[in-house]
Every structure is written in C-alpha cells, then in structure tokens.
N, C-alpha and C positions, 0 to 999 in steps of 0.2 A: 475709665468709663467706656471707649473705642471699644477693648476687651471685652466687656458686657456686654455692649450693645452684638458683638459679632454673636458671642453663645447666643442668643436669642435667634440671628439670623436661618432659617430655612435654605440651607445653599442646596440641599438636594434630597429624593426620597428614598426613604431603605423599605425594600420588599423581605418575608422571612423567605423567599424562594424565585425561583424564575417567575412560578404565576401566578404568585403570589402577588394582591393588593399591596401600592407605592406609596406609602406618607410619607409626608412633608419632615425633613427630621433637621435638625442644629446639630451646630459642633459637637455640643458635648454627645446628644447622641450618638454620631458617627464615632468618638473618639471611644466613647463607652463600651458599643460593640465590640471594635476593635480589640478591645481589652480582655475580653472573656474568655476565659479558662475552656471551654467547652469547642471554641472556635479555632483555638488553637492549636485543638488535638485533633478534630476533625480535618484539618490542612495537612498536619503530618501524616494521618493515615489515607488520607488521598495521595500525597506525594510518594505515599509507598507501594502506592498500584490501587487502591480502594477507589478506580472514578465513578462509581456508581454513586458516594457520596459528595460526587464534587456539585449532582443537582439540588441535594439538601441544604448548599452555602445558599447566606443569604446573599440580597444582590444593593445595591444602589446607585443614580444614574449621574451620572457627570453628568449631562449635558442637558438637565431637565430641573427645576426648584422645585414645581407644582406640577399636576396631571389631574384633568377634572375625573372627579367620582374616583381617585386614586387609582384609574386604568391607566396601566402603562402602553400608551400608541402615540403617534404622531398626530394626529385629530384630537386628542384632549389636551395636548403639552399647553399648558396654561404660562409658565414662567419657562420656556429656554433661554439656554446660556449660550453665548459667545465664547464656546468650548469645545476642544477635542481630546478625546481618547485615544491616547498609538499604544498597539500592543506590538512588541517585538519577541517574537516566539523563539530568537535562538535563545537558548539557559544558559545561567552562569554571569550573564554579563553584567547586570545591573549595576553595579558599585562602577564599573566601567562608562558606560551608558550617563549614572549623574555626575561623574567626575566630568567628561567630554562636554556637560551640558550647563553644568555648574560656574565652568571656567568660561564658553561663551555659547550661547542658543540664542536661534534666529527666533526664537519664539520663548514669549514670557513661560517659565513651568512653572504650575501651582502645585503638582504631586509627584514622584517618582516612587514606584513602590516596588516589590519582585510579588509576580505573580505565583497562586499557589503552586506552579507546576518547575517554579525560576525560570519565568519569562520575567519579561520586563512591561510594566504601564505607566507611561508617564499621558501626563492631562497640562494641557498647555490652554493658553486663552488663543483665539481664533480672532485677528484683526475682524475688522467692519470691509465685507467685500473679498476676504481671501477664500478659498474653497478648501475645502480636506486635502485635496488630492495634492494642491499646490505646499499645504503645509507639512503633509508626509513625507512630501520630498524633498524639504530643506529639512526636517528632520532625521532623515535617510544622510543626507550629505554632513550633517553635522555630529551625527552617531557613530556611520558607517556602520550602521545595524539599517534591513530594509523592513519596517513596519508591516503589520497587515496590510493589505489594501482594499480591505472592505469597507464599503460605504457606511460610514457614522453615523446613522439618522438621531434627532431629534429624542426619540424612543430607546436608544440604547441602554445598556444596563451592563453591570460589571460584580465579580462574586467579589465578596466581603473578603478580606487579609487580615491577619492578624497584628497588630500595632509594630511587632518585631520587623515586619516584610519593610517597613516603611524607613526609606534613604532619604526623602527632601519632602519637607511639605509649607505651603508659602502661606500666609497666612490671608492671602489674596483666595486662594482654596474656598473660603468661610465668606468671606466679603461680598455679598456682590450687587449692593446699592451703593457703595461711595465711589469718588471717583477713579476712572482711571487712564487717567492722563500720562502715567508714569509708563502702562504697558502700553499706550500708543505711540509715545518715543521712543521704547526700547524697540518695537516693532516695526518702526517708518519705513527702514530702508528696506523690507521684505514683504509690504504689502503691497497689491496690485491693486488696478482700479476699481474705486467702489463703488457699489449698484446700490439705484435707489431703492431699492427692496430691501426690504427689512428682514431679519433672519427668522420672526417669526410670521411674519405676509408667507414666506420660501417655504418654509418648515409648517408650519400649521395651515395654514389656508390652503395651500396646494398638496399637503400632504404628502411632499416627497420629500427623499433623503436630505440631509443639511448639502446646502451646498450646490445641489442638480436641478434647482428647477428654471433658475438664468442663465445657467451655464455651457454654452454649446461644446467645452473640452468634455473629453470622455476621456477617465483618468486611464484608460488601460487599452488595449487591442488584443480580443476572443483573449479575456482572462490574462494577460500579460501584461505588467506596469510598463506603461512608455520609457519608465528611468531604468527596469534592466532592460531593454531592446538596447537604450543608448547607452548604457553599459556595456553590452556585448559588442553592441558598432566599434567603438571606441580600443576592445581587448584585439579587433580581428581587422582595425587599419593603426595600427601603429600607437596608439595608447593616445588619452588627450591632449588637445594641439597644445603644443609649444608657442613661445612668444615668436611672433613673425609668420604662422601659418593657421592663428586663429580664423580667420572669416573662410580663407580656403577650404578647409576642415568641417568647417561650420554649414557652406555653402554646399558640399559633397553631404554631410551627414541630411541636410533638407530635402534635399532630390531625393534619394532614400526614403526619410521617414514620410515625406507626401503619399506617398501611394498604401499606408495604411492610417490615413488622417484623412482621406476621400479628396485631397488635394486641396484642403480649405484653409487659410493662411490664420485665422480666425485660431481654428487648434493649433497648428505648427507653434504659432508665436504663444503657447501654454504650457505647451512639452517641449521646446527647445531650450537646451544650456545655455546662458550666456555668457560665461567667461569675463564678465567686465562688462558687455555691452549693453548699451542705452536700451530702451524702445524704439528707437529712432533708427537704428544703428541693426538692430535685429531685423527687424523691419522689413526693410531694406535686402538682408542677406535671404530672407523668404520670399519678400515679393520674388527678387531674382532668381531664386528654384523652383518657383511656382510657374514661372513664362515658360520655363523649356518643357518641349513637346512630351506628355505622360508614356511612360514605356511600361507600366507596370512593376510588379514587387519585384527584386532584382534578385539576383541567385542569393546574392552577397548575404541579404535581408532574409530572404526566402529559407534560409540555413540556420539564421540567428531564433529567427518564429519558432522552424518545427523543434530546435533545439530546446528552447526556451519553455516549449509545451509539453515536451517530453523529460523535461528536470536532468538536460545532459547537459554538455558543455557543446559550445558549436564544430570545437575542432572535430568531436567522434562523428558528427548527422550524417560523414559517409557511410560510418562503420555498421549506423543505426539500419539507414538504409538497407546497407548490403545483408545485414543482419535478419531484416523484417523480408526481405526477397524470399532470403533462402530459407526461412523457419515458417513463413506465413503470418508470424504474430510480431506484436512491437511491442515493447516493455516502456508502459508511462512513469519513468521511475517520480514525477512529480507526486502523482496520483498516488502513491503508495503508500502505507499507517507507519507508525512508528515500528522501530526493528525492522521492517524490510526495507524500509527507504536506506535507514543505515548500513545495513547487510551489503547495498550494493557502492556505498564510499569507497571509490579507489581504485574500482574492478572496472577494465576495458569493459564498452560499451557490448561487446561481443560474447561477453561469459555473463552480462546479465540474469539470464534464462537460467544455465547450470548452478550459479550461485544461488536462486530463488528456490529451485528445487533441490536442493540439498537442505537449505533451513526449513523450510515447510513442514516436512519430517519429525523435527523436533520442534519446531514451534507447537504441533499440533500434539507432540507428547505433552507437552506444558499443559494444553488444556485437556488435560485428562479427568476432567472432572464434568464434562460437557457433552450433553447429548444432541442429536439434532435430528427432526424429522426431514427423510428425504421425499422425492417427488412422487414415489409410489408407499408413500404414507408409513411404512418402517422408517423404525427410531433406530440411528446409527451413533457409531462414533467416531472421535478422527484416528482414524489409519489409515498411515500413508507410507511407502516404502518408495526411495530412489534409487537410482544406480546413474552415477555422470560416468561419461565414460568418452574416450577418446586416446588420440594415439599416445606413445612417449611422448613425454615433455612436452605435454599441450598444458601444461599449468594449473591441471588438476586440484593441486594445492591450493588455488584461489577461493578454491570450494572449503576446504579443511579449516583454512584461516578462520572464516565465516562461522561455521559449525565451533569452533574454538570459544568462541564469543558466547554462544548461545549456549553452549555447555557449562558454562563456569559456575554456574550454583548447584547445577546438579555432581557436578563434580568435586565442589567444596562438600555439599552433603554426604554424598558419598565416602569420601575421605574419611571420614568420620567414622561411618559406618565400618567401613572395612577397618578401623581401626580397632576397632569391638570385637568383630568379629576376628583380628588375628589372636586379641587378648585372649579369647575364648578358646582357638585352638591352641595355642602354648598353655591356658591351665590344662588341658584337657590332655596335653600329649606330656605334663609333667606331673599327672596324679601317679599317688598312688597305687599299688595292684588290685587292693578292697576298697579303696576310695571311692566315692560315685562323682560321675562325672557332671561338671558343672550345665546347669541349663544351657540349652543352645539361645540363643536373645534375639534370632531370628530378625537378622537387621535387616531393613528397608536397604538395597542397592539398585540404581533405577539405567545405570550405565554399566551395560556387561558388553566382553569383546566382540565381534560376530564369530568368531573361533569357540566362544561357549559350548562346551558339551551337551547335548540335553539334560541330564540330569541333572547340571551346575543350574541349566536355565528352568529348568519345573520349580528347583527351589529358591529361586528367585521370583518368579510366578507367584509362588505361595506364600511369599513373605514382601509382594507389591504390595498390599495393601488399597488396591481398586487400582492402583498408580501403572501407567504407563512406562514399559523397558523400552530402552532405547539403547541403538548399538550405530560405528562409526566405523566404517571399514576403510582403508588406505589402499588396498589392492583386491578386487576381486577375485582373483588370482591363488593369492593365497587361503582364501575361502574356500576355493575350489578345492585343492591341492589339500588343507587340512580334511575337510570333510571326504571321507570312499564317498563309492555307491551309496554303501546304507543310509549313512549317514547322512549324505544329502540328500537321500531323497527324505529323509524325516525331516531336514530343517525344511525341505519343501512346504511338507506339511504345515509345518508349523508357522512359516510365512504367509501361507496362502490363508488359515484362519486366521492372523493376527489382523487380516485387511478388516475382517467381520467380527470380529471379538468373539470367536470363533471357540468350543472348548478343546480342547486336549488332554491327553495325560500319560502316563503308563503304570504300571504297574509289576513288580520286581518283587519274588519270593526272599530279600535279603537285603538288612540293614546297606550295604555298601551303596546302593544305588536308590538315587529316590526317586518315591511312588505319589500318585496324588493324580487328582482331574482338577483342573483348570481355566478359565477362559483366556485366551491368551490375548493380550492385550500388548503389542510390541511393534514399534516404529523402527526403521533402521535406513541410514544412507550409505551408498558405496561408492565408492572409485573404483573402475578400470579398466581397461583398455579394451579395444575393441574384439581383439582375440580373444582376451577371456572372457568376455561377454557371450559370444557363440559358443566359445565349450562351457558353459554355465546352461545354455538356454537352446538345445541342438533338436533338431527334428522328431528326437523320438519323445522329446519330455515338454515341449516349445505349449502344446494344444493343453498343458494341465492346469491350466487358471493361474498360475504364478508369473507370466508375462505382461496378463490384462491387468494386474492388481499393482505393477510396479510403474513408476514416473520417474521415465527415462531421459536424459538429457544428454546432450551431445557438444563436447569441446568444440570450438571453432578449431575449422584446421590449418595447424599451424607449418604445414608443408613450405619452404622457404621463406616463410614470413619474416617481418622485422619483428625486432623483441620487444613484448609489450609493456607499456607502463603503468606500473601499478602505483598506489599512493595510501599511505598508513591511513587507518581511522584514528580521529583523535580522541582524546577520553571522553567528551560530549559526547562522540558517536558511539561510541563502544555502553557510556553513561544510559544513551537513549534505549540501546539494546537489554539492558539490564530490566530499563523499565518496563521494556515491552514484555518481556518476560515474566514480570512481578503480574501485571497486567490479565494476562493468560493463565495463569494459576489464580487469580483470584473468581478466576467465570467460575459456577458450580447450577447445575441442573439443564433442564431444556432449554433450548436456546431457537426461538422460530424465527424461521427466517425464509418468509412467504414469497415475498420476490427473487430471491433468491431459486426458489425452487420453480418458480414459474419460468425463470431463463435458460436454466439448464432444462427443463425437461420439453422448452422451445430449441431449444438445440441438439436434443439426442433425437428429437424428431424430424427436426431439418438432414439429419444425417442419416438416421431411417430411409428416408427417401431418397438420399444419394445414393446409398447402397443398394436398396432395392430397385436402383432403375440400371444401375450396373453390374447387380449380380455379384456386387462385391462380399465375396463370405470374411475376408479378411477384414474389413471395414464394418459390416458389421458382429463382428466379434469386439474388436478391439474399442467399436462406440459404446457399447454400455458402460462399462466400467471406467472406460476415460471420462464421461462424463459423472458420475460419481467419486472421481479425484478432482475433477476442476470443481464441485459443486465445496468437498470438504476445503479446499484450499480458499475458496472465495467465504467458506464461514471463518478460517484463520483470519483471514484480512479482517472482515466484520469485526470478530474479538479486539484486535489492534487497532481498529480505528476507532472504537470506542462509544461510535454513534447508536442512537437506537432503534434506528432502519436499518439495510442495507441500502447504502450509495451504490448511484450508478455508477462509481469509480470500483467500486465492490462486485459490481457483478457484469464490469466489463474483466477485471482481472478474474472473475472465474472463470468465465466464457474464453479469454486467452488460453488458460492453463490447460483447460478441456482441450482444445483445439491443438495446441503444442503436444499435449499429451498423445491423442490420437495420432498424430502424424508421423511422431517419434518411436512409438510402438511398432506403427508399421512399416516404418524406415530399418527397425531393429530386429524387430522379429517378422514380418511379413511375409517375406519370402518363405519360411522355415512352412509358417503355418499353411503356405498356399498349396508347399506340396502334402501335407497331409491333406489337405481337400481334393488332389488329383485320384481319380478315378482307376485305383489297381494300377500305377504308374508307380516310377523310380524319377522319373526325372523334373525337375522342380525349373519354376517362373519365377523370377524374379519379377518381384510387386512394382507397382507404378500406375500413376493418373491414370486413367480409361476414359475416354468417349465414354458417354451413359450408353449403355446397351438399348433400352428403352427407346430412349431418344434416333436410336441407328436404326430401329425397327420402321416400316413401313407402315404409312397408315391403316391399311390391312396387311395384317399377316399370316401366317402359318407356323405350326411348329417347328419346322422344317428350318425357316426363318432364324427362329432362335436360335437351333439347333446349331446351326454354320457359324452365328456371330459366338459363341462358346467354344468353338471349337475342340469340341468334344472333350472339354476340361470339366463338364457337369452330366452325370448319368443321367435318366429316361424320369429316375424318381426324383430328381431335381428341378428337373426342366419343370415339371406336374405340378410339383410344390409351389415353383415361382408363376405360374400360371394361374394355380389357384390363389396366390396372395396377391397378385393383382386386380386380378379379378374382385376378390374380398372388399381391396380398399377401391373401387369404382375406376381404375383406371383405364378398364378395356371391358369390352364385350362382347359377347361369343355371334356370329352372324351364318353363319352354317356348320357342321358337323366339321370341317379342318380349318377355317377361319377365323380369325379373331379383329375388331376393329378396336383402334386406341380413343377413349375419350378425354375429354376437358378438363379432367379430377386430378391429375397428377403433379400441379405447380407444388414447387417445394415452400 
C-alpha cells in the first residue's frame, strides 16, 4: 500500500527542455523517462562531442514538487524541498564518490547518479537550518571530491540521465509527506543551529537563493571556496594540526582567515575546521584572533588568493609573478575550456604561454569546419602558425608532449590512410608492363612533415577535402637547412596564404610533378632556437608579411636555472583532451561572436594610438595582425568552452593572446624590421618602449620639433604623413604657417 501511495506522490517536475514548462510528475513518471530508448542515445552522442544536444535533454528539479503556472523561478516555487543537489565535475568517479558515501555520509542521499558528461550528482536531504555552503563542505570532506560551489536556489533544474547512469536511489527520493525522523538522526550530529524561518518564508517570499537570505556567512571570497583557501593554508604550514597543536594551529589559521571575513567572528565561526571542537571551544579560539590588532591580508594568504584565482598551485605565484613582469600578460589557467586547462597539467608555471601557443595551432585545425566574421566584417578562418622558440635545453619538448595529445586522432586516421595509399603504390610498382595502373584513392592525410615538398603538399591540398593540414616541427633549423633559397621562399608563400586561406598552385608540363590551384588551408607549429630563428626571418625577407602572421613564443630562460618540475597528465586529463577535440570538430558553419569582435577591435584601436603618438612603424605593423591571432584564438576558447556567448573569461584570453602576441613579434623581429624603416641607412636600432613622441612635443610646436625627437630615423614624406594623420583624427591644429597647437582629442 506505502508503495502505491509513493507512485502517486508529485516529489518533482520534468520540463521537456531548459525553458520549457515544469509539471508536477511521480515516480513512475521519472522512472519511465529514464527509461527511453531515444534518451539514451541522445546522452551517448552528447558524451561523444555533440553538446549542442545536451540543451535538447530534458530537465527536472530536485529541490522544487510544484511551481505555480508550471514557471520554473523562485517566486512561484509552490512545494520546495529540504534538498540539495552537489555536482562534482571531476569524471570517472562516481562508483567511487557512492561507495565513500554509502559506507558513511554526513548527510542523508536520496540519489547518486553519473552525470551525462561522467560527473557526479548526488541529492541529499538538507537538515532544518543547515545552508548549502555548510553541507558541500562536509560533503567535500566526506568524498574528497570538491562540489560545485554554486548557489542552489529553490528554482534549480537538472538534465534527465538515463536509468543506466543511476548508482543509489533511496526511496526517500519519492517520499516526501511521511515522516522523517530517521533522516533527523542520522543528521544531528552535522547540523547547526536552526532558524526560525522557514525554507520556504527564505526561498519564496524573499526570493533569494536557498540558504542566503538569514545567512550572514558568504560561502566563498571573490569566487574562491573558503574550504580550498584552508586547504592551501594547511598544504603551505605544515599539513593539518596534529594531536597537541590543534588550538595553536587553529588560532594562527583565524588571524589569517579574519582579514577576508571583514574580521566578523559571526563568519569565522561558519568557515572554520574544527577538528573535535565544541562551539564553546571554537568560540573561544576566534574571539582570541579577533582581539589582536588587524594587520591586513598576510603575504602568506595573499599568495594562497592570487594562487587560487589563477588555477595554480601556491608554491609557482613567484614564478607567476616573475612570469606576468616580464611578458606583460598573466595566464588564468582556472578560467580556461576544456583541453586547454588540461594542455597545461604539469607544465611549470613559466612555459604556460609557449605550451598554449603551440596547441592553438591545431586546435583551430580541428575546427576547420568553422567560419567567423571578423571586426572589419570579412568572413575568416582559423589560421594560426607558431614558432616557440628559445635556447638549448630550455625544455622545448614541453610543447611537443602537449601537441602529442592533441594529435592523436589525427594521427590514428591518418595511419590509415597512409596505409592505402602504400597498398596503392606497391600494386602500382608490381603491375604489369600493359597492365593499367590501379586508381589512385586519393586519401585524405591531414599531418604532413614541414620538410613536405611542395608538390607532395598541393597534393595533399587537393585531396583535404575542405580539411585543414597541419605540420609539427621539432627544430626550425632543420626546416631551414632542408629547404634552399627557392624553396623557401615558396613555402614562404605558401605560409603566408595559409593565414588567409589564401589560393595557390602550380602548374608543371609533366606527370612527375603535380599541378593544380588551391586554397591553402594549413596550420603548423615549430620549435627552435633563437639562432635559427634569425636566419629563418633576417632583414632582407623580415618586412614580407610572414612574421605578422606567426605567434611567437619564447622559453623561459633557462640560464643557470634549477631543473624544472614537470608532472604526467593522468588519463582524465589527457580523456578531457580528446573531448575537447571531438568538441571542435563537431562546430560546422558561421559562428558570430559579436563581443568578441567588439574587444579586439577596442584594442587594435587602443594601440592605433600608442603607435601613432610614438611614430612607432614597428608597432603598428605588427598590431594588425596580432590582433586578428588573439581575436581567432579567443574564438578556439569560445568553441571549447561550449557556451553560447562569449565569456568574459573568452575575451579576456583573446585580449591576452593579442597583447603577448604583439610584444613577442617585436621582441623577435623588431629590430630586423626597424632597420628596413631607416632612411637609406645600414645601420639598425634595436626596438624598445619609447616615451610617446606626441606626448614629448610641446604644446606648440613646429616641424623642426618633430624633426629632432626622430632623429632623423623618418624622411620629410614621413614627417608630412604623420602630421596629416593627426591632424585627420583632431589631435592638433595648425595655428600659423610653421606652427602647430596640440589639442584635447587624443586620450587613448
């Protein structure tokens, strides 16, 4: 009879979509969905890159029975529940995750299931009086998995799984008019005190998240869970106290964590461990760090933050530091989509940069199916060319490992291929003399060496199939050295169109060599060393558009350094990379991405005007096109992160890329190209920051003026030119026949 009565019960409502209307639905409904053949295929071909259908899954809400007029908000929740929903996003673990919880949880579970991606969802009941934040973190400590830590509201919703996904379900899940008394004991010793407010007065009336509207703890600080902060406290004084220097410990970590708690003893005593102690007993250890005089955030702390906000470990935030000095840019590796967050597992905080730029390359071969309108309204594609480059044994290989990973389907496919085609040359070199020879099968190969002949590469070209080539170089050097003169200056060519999808061809009066027009379509990354960098890229060939079009990166240098530590990806990470790449090949057509376009072309205008108040030709040369590598690189990110804006974490990493990019070119090639800007000279400047020219000018000036601050490094038709384009954009105006006055128009 129990049993009937529960099928009948409404414990929650299934939407067929996110915005999609929420009815009331029973067990057997939920179990029934579950069940379907249709829901079941649609999870595997999500899991297999397809997230575009992961908005088509249906949804239903734990933490809600009823929703007036079936809108899902926090203002109609008619029946919530004394419920929460943890999702824990590492994969793989789940069978882990309910065995740990199965055996003993501080918290009743009604559900554990793998989500479609093999995360983890477990749905626990929520004492009377406990808050989210407190029950994720005894869920955290009882997992050893860290939870989302996003606020659960009332209104939450969750995608449908298929009956298979599902590891525990209680039948308490179904229940939730009888009593329960069972999950207030199993719960006693883990709830805190309870408020006379009712969860739905909290949740409905006031229309905030479950949990925040009596609550003066704030579960986190600028985005950081207070449980890893004291996690890291704890990895960087000597691991958690021991028996006999618990309050010691405890009373050190409170002085610390006061000063991002606004020194309120109220939070301290929400976010503090206690190891065994009472409320009495905690109390106590806070009052006492609360008296002594506030000094502010402490290094100690201060290390643990930026660490923590940057998705590094705290021991590198020197390296980070020293790193972000000397490039100008700082890599959030938190902030990063899948595949690139993993690309950087294991790599010193310092080769960050060199590592991103080498996969970029080929990530964006992957989506070669993908167009995108840039800021001056041309539709592009992604091409991207790098070169890392730096001295001997600067660890180069950290880059290779990376590109390793990200190669390995193309290189499986591949295999393949080339296996056809050797078939084809052995029938063909064991026919007969009047035999005809077997069709060519013109197989798809999308990884050729950069050593490729051109004629090997046209007919690779001709048999991509729209698809993107992509080539992996180990020594620049040897690039060099294989290709003469001729030779490279034709791969020149053919580089410099690949950035544009650019055509080419040639054409040859005889079978031995092949013939064909083209568009060329080919990403490549290189290694190597600084010297052959310069004879790759030397004064007389520096100005041919093949320097602006590559994204260059530079090894940390490793000049007397200590040896650095590197650390394997484990098959998760290397698992995620795979994904990210399934991911990227499933994009196909225009892909807009407006804010996107509006930041970079906010930024090749910001540098517009650094260069034109500095006369700098070298800076702008190299802005244009660095900002159309940070622009393609911030559409990689978009793809990988999967959202259907661009994030501001999207288009602060293009705006990075830009900005490294630019700096790097002129660190690299700069000098080369400043002396082809000298005036019938031999002898060359080496590039560097400048005072703004502009800025050094007089309020009134004269030619004469400019003349000297140039130092005769810019002829008479220069000077004129720069005169008339400021002029142009309102920054000066002419006040008698040798005169010029600067005006108000020129903030960057």
């Amino acid at each position: 009879m129990e049993s009937a009565i529960i099928s009948t019960i409404k414990f929650t409502c299934i939407g067929k979509g996110h915005g999609a209307p929420c009815l009331p639905a029973t067990k057997e409904d939920w179990e029934n969905l579950r069940r379907e053949s249709w829901l079941a295929q649609m999870c595997a071909r999500i899991e297999k890159g397809d997230d575009e259908l992961k908005h088509r899954l249906p949804v239903w809400t734990p933490h809600c029975a009823e929703f007036a007029n079936n809108h899902r908000a926090i203002a109609d929740a008619i029946k919530p529940l004394n419920r929460l929903m943890l999702d824990f996003d590492e994969k793989g673990h789940t069978d882990e995750i309910c065995a740990r919880l199965l055996e003993k949880s501080p918290l009743v579970p009604l559900l554990i299931e793998e989500s479609v991606r093999r995360g983890t969802h477990v749905l626990v009941e929520l004492p009377d009086g406990m808050t989210p934040e407190t029950a994720q973190q005894l869920m955290q400590q009882a997992t050893g998995f860290a939870p989302d830590a996003a606020v659960k509201d009332v209104s939450r919703c969750i995608y449908m799984v298929p009956d298979d996904h599902t590891r525990y379900v209680s039948e308490r899940l179904f229940n939730i008019g009888t009593d329960d008394t069972a999950s207030k004991e199993n719960t006693a010793d883990c709830a805190v005190e309870k408020s006379s407010v009712s969860l739905k007065e909290s949740c409905v009336r006031s229309a905030l998240p479950l949990g925040s509207s009596k609550n003066p703890c704030q579960k986190e600080f600028k985005g950081i869970p207070y449980s890893s902060i004291i996690a890291e406290w704890w990895h960087r004084n000597g691991g958690e106290p021991a028996e006999g220097e618990r309050n010691v410990k405890l009373h050190k970590l409170a002085v610390n964590l006061r000063a991002i708690c606004d020194n309120k003893k109220e939070v301290l005593m929400q976010v503090m461990p206690r190891f065994g102690l009472t409320d009495a007993e905690l109390k106590s250890v806070v009052d006492s760090a609360c008296k002594e005089e506030p000094k502010g955030v402490s290094k100690v702390m201060q290390q643990i933050l930026d660490a923590l906000e940057m998705g590094i470990s705290p021991d590198e935030i020197d390296d980070a530091e020293a790193t972000a000095l000397e490039t100008g840019v700082k890599v959030n590796v938190k902030a990063l989509p899948i595949g690139l967050k993993e690309s950087l597992v294991g790599v010193p905080v310092s080769m960050h940069l060199p590592v991103l730029c080498g996969v970029l390359p080929i990530a964006a071969a992957y989506a070669d199916q993908v167009t995108v309108e840039y800021c001056d309204g041309n539709t592009q594609r992604l091409g991207l060319m790098s070169i890392i480059r730096g001295d001997q044994a600067s660890n180069k290989s950290v880059v290779k490992n990376a590109v390793d990973i990200w190669k390995r389907q193309l290189d499986e496919e591949d295999a393949l291929a080339r296996k056809r085609e050797e078939e084809w040359k052995e029938r063909k070199k064991g026919r007969k003399a009047n035999e005809k020879a077997p069709d060519d099968p013109h197989v798809l190969i999308r990884v050729v060496p950069v050593t490729v002949s051109c004629s090997t590469l046209l007919k690779r070209f001709k048999n991509a199939q729209n698809h993107t080539l992509y080539s992996f170089g180990e020594e620049l050097d040897t690039l060099r050295k294989t290709n003469g003169a001729g030779s490279w200056s034709s791969k020149y060519d053919i580089y410099r169109l690949g950035f544009d999808h650019g055509e080419w061809g040639q054409d040859y009066n005889s079978d031995a060599a092949e013939s064909g027009v083209v568009n060329v379509a080919y990403n490549w990354t290189m290694l190597g060393t600084n010297g052959a960098l310069r004879k790759c890229f030397k004064a007389d060939n520096v100005e041919n558009g093949l320097s602006s079009r590559v994204l260059v990166a530079e090894m940390p240098d490793s000049s007397f350094a200590k040896m650095p530590k590197f650390r394997k990806r484990s098959d998760e990470d290397v698992a995620r990379i795979q994904q990210a790449v399934s991911r990227l090949r499933s994009y196909t057509g225009l892909v807009d991405t407006p804010r996107l376009r509006r930041a970079i072309e906010g930024w090749v205008e910001q540098k517009r005007v650094e260069a034109a108040k500095d006369i700098d030709h070298v800076k702008d040369t190299y802005r244009k096109r660095a900002a159309v590598i940070g622009f393609r690189c911030g559409v990689v990110f978009h793809l990988l992160s999967g959202c259907s804006k661009e994030s501001k974490a999207c288009m602060e990493f293009a705006l990075m890329m830009a900005e490294y990019c630019l700096q790097q070119q002129i660190k690299a090639f700069g000098e080369a190209l400043e002396s082809q800007f000298l005036d019938a000279r031999d002898e060359g400047v080496r590039y560097g920051s400048n005072h703004s020219i502009f800025d050094q000018l007089a309020p009134t000036f004269t030619m004469d003026d400019l003349r000297a601050l140039k130092r005769g490094f810019c002829g008479e038709a220069g000077l004129r030119k720069i005169i008339s384009r400021w002029y142009r954009d309102q920054w000066i105006e002419k006040t008698d026949r040798t005169h010029w006055r600067k005006l108000g128009n020129c903030d960057v």
